[in-house]
N, C-alpha and C positions, 0 to 999 in steps of 0.2 A: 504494500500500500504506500508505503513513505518513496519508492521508487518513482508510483506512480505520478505520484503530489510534484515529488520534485521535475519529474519529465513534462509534465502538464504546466508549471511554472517556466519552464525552457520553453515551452513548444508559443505559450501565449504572450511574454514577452519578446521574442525575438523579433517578428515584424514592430513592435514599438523600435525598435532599437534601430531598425536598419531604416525604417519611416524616419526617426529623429537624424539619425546620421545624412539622409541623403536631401533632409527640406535646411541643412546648415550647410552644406556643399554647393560652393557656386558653381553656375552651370559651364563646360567647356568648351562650348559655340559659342557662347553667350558672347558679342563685341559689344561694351558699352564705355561710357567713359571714361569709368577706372583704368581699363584695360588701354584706352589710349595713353590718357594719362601717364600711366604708370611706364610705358615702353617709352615716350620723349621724357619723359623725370631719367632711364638709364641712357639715354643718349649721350654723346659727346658732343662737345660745343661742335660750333660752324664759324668758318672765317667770311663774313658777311662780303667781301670783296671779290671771292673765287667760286662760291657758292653756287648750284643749280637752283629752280625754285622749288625743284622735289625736296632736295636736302633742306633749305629754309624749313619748308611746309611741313617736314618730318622732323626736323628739330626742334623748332620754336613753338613754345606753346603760344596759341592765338595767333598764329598765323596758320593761315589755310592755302590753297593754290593759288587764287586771285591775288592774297597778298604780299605770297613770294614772288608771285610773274612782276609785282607792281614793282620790289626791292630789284628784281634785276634792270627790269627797263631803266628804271632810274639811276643804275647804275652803269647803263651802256648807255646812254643819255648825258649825264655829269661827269663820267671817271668814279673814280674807288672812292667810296669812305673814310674819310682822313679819321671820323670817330664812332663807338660808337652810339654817341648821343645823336647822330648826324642821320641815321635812320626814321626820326623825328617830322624830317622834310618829305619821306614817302608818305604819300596820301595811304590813309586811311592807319597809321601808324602813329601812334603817339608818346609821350613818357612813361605812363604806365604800363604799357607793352612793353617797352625797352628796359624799364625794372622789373619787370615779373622776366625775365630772358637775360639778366644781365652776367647771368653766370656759364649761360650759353653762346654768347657772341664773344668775336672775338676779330678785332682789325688788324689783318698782314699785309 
């Protein structure tokens, strides 16, 4: 009887257990913002001077395609980056982009 109790106790807990386990597991398709996030947070900086606008758009947080294409034309447009506070002049780029990234850039 005491077998039974205990195998009845195994057999009724165990979907609890694998239920709890698998609703605290994030899912592994799952793309959302952490997951962006998280992969340009281990990125390495970008030399904003040599830079494609895939590599901007993959390094810098807030910027996207549109606003790396803007960083290069303006810089086949003007020449290089003497700073880089000087990203400031690309439209739609401001100082708080360039502090929230400022551990990312980098002028050569």
């Amino acid at each position: 009887m005491k077998k039974w109790i205990l195998m009845s106790a195994i057999a009724f807990s165990a979907p609890l257990i694998v239920s709890t386990a698998m609703a605290s597991t994030p899912s592994v398709g799952k793309v959302g913002s952490n997951a962006v996030s998280a992969s340009r947070i281990s990125s390495n900086q970008v030399n904003i001077n040599s830079a494609d606008a895939k590599t901007l758009s993959d390094v810098l947080v807030g910027v996207g395609p549109a606003k790396a294409q803007a960083i290069v034309e303006w810089r086949k447009k003007n020449g290089p980056f003497k700073t880089t506070a000087a990203l400031a002049e690309v439209s739609g780029i401001g100082p708080a982009l360039i502090e929230r990234n400022k551990d990312r850039l980098r002028v050569k």
